[in-house]
Structures are given as C-alpha cells and as structure tokens.
C-alpha positions as CSV (number, residue, x, y, z in Angstrom):
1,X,22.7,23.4,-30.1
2,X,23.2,25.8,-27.3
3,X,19.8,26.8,-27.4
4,X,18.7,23.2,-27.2
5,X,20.9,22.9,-24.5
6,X,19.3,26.2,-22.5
7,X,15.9,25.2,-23.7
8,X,16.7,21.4,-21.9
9,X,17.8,22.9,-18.9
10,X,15.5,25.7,-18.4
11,X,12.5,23.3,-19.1
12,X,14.3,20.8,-15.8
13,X,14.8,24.0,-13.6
14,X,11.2,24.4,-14.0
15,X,10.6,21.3,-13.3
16,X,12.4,20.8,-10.7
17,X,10.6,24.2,-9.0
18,X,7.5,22.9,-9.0
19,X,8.5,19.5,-7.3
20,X,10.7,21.1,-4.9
21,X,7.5,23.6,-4.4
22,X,5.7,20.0,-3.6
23,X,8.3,17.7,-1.7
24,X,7.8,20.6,0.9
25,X,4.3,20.6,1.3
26,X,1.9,18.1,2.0
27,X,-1.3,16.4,0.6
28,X,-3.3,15.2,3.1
29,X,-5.8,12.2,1.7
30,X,-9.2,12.6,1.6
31,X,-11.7,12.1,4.2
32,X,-8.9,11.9,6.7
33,X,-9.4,13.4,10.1
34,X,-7.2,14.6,13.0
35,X,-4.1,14.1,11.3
36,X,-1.0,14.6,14.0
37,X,0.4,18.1,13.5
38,X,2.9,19.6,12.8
39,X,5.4,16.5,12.5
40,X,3.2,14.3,9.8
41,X,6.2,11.8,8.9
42,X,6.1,10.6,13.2
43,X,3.4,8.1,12.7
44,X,5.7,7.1,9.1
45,X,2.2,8.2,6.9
46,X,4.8,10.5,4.9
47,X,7.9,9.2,3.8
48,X,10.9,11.6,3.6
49,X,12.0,12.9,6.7
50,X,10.5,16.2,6.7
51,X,12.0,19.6,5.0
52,X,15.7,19.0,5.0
53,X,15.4,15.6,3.3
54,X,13.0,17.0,1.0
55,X,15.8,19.6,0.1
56,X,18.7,17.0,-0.1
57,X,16.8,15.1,-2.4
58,X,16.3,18.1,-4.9
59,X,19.6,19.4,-4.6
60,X,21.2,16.0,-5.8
61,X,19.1,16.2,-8.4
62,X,19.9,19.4,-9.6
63,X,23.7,19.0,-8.9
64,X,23.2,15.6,-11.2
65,X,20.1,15.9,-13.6
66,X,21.1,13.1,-15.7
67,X,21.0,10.7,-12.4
68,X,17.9,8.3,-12.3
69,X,18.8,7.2,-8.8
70,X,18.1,10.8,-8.1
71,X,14.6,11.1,-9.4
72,X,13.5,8.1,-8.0
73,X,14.3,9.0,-4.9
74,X,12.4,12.2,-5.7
75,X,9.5,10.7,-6.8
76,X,9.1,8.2,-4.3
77,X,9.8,11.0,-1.3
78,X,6.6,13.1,-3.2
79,X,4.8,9.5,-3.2
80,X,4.8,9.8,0.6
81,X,3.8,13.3,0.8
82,X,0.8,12.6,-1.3
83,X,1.8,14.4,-4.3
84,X,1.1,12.0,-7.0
85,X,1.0,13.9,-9.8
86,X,4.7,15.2,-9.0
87,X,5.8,11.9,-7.9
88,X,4.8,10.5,-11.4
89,X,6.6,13.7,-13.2
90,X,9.8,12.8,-11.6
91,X,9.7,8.7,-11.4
92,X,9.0,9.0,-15.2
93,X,12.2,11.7,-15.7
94,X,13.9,8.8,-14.3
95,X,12.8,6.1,-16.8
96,X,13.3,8.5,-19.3
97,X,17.1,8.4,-18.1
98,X,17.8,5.0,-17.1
99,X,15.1,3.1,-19.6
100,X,16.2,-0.2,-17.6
101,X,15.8,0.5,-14.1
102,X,13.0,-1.0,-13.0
103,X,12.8,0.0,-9.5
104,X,12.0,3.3,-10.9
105,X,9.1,1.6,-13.4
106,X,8.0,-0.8,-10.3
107,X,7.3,2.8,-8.2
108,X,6.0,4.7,-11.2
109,X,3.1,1.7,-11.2
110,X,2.9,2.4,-7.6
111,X,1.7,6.0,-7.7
112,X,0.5,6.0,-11.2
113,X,-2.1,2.9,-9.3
114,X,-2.8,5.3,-6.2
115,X,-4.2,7.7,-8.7
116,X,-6.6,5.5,-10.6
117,X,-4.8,4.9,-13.5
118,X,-4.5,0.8,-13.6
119,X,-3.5,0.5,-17.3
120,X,-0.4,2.9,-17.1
121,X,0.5,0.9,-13.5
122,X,-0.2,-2.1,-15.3
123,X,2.1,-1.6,-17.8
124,X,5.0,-0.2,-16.1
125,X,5.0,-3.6,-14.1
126,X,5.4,-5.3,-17.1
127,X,8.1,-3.5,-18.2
128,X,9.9,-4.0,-14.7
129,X,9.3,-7.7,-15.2
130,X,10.5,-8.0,-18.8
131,X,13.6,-6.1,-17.3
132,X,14.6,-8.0,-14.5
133,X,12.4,-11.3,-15.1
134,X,11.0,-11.3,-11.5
135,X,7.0,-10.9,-11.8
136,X,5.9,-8.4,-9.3
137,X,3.4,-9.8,-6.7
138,X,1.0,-7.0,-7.7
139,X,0.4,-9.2,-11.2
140,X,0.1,-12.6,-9.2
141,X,-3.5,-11.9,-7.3
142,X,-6.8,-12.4,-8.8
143,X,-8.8,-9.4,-9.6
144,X,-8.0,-6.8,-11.7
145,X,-4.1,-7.3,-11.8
146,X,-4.7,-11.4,-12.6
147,X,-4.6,-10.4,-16.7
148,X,-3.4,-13.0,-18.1
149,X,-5.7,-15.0,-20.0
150,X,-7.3,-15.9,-17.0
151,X,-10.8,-16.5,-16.8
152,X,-11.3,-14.6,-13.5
153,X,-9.9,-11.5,-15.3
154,X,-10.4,-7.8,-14.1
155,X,-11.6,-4.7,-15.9
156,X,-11.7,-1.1,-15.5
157,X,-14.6,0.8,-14.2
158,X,-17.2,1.1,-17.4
159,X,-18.2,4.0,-19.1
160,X,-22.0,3.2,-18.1
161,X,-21.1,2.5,-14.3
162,X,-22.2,5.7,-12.9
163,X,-19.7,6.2,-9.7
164,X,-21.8,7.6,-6.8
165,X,-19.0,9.5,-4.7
166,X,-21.6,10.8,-2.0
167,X,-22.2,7.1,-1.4
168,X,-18.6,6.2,-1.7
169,X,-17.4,8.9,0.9
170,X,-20.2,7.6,3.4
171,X,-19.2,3.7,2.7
172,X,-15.1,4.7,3.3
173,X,-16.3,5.3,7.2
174,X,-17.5,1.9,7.6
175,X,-15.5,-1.0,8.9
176,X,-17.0,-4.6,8.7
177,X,-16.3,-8.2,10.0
178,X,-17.0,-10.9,7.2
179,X,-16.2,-14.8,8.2
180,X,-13.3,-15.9,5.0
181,X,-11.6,-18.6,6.3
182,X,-12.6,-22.2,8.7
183,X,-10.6,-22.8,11.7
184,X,-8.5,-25.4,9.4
185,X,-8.0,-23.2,7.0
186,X,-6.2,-21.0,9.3
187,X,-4.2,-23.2,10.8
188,X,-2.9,-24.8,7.8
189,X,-1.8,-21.6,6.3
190,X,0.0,-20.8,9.2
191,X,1.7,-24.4,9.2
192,X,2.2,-23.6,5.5
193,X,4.1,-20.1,6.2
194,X,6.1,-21.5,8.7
195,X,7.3,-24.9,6.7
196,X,8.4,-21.8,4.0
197,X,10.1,-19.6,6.1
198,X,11.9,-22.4,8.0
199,X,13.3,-23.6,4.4
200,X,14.5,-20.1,3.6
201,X,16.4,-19.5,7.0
202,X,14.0,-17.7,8.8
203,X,11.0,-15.1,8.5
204,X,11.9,-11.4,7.3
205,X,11.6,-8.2,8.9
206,X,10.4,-5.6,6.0
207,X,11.2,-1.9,6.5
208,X,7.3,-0.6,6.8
209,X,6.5,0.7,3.4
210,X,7.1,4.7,3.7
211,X,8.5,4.6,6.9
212,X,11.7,6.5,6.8
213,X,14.8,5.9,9.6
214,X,14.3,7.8,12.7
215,X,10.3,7.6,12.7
216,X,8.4,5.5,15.1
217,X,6.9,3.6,12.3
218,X,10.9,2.3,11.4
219,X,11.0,0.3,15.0
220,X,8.5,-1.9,13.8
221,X,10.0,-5.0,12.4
222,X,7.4,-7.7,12.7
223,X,8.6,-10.9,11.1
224,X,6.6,-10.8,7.3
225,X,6.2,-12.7,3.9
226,X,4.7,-12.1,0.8
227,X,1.6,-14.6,0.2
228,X,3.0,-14.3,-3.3
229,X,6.4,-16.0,-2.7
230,X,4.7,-19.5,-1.4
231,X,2.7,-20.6,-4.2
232,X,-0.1,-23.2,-2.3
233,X,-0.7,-20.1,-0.6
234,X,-1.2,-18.2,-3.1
235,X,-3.4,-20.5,-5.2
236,X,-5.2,-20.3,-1.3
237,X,-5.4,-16.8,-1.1
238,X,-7.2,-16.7,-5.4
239,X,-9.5,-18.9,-4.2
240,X,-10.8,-16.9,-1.6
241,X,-10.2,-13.8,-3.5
242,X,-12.5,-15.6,-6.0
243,X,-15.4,-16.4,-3.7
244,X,-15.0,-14.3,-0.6
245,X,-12.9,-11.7,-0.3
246,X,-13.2,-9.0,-3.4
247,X,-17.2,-10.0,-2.9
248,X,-17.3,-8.7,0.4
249,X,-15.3,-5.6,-0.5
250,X,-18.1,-5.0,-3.4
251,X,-20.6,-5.4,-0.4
252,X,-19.0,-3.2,1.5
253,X,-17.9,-0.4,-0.7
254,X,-20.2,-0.7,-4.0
255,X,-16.9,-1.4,-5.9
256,X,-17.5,-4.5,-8.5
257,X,-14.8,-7.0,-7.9
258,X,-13.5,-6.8,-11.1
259,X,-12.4,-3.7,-10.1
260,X,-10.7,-3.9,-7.2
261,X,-6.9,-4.4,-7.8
262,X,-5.1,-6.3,-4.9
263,X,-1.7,-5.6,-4.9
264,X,-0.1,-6.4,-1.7
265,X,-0.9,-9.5,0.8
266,X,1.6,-10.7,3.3
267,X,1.7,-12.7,6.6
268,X,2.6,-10.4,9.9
269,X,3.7,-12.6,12.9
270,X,2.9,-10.9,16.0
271,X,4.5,-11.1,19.9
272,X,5.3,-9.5,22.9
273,X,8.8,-9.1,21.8
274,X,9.8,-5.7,21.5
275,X,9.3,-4.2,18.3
276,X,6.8,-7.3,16.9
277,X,4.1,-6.4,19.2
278,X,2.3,-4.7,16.5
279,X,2.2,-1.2,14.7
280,X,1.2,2.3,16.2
281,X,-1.4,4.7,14.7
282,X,-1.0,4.7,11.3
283,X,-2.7,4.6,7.4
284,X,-2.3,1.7,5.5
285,X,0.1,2.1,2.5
286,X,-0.4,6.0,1.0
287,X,-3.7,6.2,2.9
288,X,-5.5,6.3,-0.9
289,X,-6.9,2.3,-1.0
290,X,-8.8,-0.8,0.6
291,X,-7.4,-2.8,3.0
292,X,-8.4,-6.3,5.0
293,X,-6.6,-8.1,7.5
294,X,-7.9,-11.8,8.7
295,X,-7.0,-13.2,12.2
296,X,-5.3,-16.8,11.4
297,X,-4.3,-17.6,15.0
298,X,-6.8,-18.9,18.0
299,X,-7.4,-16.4,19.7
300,X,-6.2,-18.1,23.0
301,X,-2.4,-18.6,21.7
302,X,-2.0,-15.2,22.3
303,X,-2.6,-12.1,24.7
304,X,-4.0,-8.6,23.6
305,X,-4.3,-8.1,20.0
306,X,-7.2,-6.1,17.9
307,X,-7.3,-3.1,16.1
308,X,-7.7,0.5,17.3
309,X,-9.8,3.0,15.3
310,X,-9.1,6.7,16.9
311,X,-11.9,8.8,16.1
312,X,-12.5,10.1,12.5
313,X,-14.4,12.3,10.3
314,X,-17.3,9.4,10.7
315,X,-17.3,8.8,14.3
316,X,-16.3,10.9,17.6
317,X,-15.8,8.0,19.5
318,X,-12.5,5.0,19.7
319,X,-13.3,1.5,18.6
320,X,-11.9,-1.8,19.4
321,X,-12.3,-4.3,16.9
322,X,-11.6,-8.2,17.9
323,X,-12.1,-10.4,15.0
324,X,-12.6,-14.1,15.6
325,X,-9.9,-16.4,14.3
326,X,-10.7,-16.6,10.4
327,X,-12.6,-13.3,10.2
328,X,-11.5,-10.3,8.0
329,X,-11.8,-7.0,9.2
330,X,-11.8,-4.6,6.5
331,X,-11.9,-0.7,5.6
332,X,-10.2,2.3,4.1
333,X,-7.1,2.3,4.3
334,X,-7.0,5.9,4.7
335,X,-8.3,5.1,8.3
336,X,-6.1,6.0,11.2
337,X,-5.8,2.8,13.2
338,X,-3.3,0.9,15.1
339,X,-2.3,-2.5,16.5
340,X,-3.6,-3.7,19.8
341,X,-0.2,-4.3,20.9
342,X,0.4,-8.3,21.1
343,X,1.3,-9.0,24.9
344,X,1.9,-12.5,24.8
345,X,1.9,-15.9,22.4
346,X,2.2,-15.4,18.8
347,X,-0.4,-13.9,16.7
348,X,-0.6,-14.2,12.7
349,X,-2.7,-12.6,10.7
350,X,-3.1,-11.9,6.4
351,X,-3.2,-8.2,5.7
352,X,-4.0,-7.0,1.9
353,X,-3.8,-4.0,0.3
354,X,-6.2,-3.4,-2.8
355,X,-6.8,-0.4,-5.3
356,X,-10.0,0.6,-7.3
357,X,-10.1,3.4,-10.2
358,X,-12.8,5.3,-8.5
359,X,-11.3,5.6,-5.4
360,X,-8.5,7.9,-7.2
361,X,-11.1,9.7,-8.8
362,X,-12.8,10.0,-5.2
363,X,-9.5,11.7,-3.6
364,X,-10.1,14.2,-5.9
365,X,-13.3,15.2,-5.4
C-alpha cells in the first residue's frame, strides 16, 4: 500500500512538473502576428496574471492534490496561456476528483473544443447538464452542437473531406461583410433584448472571458446577454444560422456548415459611458476559432463605432471596418482587433463565437 501510495504521488509530482513547466510559458496561436511583448495577459489574451499567479495556482495544488477547485483553476489558467493539452490534463484530474463538479466538465468541453475534439466537448457538456440540469448555451445553437434529433444536425469533418491547410491559413487572413439581417429584423431584436433585460432588473456586465483583475481587458464591462437565455431570440438567431450565417462562414472559410460548432452568441450594448464604449485590442475568446459580429443599431443612433484590424501576418496596413446596420462582419478570431470606441448614442450589436475540427488541427500545423 505504501508503494501505491509513492507510486500515486510520484506519478502527480510529475504531473504537476510538466504543467507548472507550461502555466509559465506561453503558446502563442497560430498565424498570429505582432503579439504585445513581454506583458501578453495586458490586452486579457492570456488569462492568469502572469508568473506569480501561475505559481500560486500550482502550489495550492500541490499543498492540496485531492482539491478539484485547485485543478480547475489550473486548467483554466493553462486554457489562457494556450496550453490545451495541459489545460485538459489538469481539468480532467479535477473530474477525476470531484465527479460532480460541473464547472470543471463545462471548461474541460471548453478546451477539449479549442482543440478539435467536438465529441469529447460534447460529452462533457452533457454531463455538466445532467449534473446541474442547466443546458449549456453551447448545446442550444444550430450547427454542430444542435444534436438532438434535430433535422438541421451537425457532423464531424469526414474521413473523405480532404482539409486543405494552405488554403485554410490563407482564408483565416480574410475578413468579409455579408448582409444577415433587414432593418426590421434588427430593430425588433433589439426591442426584444430590451423587453428581456427590463423583466430581469436590468442588463449584465460579464467579466470578459480570460480577462483576469488588474488587466485592461477587466475595465470593460459592456452591458451583455446570452442570445440563448431569450428564447424568440434564439429561435431568431437558428433561423439565420440555418440560412445565412454558418453559409457564409463556409463561403468564407471552406468549412461545411455542418461543421462549424457555434458556441457562444450574446448581445453587447455599446456607449460613451466609461468602460461600455467598447473593447481594446484583443483576440476573440482563446484566439483558436471563428467569430461574426452584426451591427443591429442605425447607424445614426450612435457616434464612432467599427472595428479596428492592426496589421497582421496578412496585411502591413490598419483597417477600419464599418458595417451597415444588419451586416456581419466576420473573421478569425485569432485576429487582433479592437472596438471603435462608441462616443455617443447606444450601439448594439450580436457577436458569435464558433468552432470547427480542422481549425484545431490547423493550430498545429
């Protein structure tokens, strides 16, 4: 039994070598360019905090192994750094621990979907829902994470689709405007978000995902909703999915719809109030997927507004894009860009957030 026990605790010592080895390193995604240097987690791309939080969070888990809390926090700090193979190694220690904590099994899906493997995401949302009953929006969009029974379905990538990553890495550069939504449309779902949130007590202010306290990326707190939490507009946002949206993204990117994964949609409500004017350079999510946003307000209720691309492994040049109201503007989200800060009036727009197998396999290449 002793040897057991040195076996047990040899075999964590080692694991927890190699993660320290990675939480204090970073894993820049591919095809990014000009990356700020040497303070990565200013611009909130890497969550964590740096070295010293890195080394907190790995001596707490060595002072208490058996802690879940521990290695989730782990694994999520190593989700921010780009280290998803380490991020999944610990977030799974800590399922392994705590079988019902399904904040760890919610962020395992997270990274285990960052690296292009949808049916082990897919199945650690379900276990997070059978745990707390609470379906995760991730499983509520149509495409690949609509599964069930749905005729609209989603697959992954066939064994005879042969994935082209030269033309893949050239299509990532490109950014595109594609019309989604009527003038009607738009303002309907912005009367719709607003009927919601006035029902609920107000609009929320998110922390941005991996954006840890102290980074500039944590003073943005732009009043937000999940499409998934207001179900006309989600039965909206399906539709359009369905006819409009995951098509163009094939267009654009060569991806098949069925394919693409959206996981993340929400409303951003943008002023000239400090702090809601809109979001300083930054990649969308962990910098490894798709991402659209559409312009729902009239352009004249509000001043300034657009979206900044600094320049890039694809061009040398800025550029100012200014989508008319019910366009989506859409690109990698692995593309540094910023708000046009909001300088007046209110401005909504729908931002998504959407996964494909391939482009995991692509950040390897």
């Amino acid at each position: 039994l002793r040897a057991s026990h040195r076996c047990r605790h040899s075999s964590i010592a080692c694991m927890l070598h190699a993660l320290l080895s990675a939480a204090c390193s970073f894993k820049l995604p591919a095809l990014d360019l000009k990356l700020p240097s040497p303070s990565l987690a200013e611009d909130g791309r890497f969550g964590g905090g740096g070295y010293a939080t890195a080394l907190r969070v790995c001596a707490d888990v060595l002072s208490s192994p058996n802690d879940s809390g521990g290695w989730r926090e782990l694994g999520t700090l190593l989700h921010g750094k780009g280290r998803l193979d380490a991020s999944a190694m610990a977030l799974r220690r800590a399922t392994q621990i705590e079988p019902l904590d399904s904040e760890a099994h919610v962020a395992l899906a997270e990274v285990l979907r960052a690296a292009g493997r949808f049916e082990e995401a897919f199945t650690s949302l379900r276990t997070a829902e059978a745990i707390d009953g609470r379906p995760n929006q991730a499983l509520c969009y149509a495409g690949y994470g609509d599964r069930g029974g749905s005729s609209r379905g989603g697959g992954a990538t066939s064994a005879t689709d042969a994935v082209d990553f030269d033309a893949l890495a050239r299509r990532v550069g490109e950014v595109w405007l594609t019309e989604v939504a009527s003038e009607e449309e738009c303002e309907w779902v912005i009367a719709t978000a607003e009927e919601h949130n006035a029902a609920k007590g107000g609009w929320a202010c998110r922390q941005p995902r991996f954006a840890p306290e102290g980074t500039v990326a944590n003073a943005v707190r732009a009043p937000d909703m999940l499409v998934a939490d207001e179900p006309r507009l989600l039965a909206w946002l399906n539709e359009k999915c369905d006819h409009t949206i995951l098509p163009a993204l094939e267009a654009q990117f060569g991806i098949p719809a069925r394919e693409l994964w959206l996981y993340d949609t929400f409303l951003l409500k943008f002023s000239g109030t400090p702090g809601e004017s809109g979001l300083g350079v930054h990649v969308d999510d962990d910098g490894f997927g798709l991402s659209f946003n559409v312009l729902l307000s009239d352009p004249a209720d509000f001043e300034g507004g657009g979206t900044r691309f600094p320049p890039n492994a694809f061009s040398s040049e800025e550029a100012v894009y200014t989508p008319r109201r019910g366009q989506m503007l859409s690109h990698y989200g692995g593309l540094r860009h910023a708000s046009v800060p909001c300088t007046g009036g209110l401005r909504y727009i729908m931002v998504g957030f959407v996964r494909a197998e391939r482009l995991g396999e692509l950040r390897l290449q």
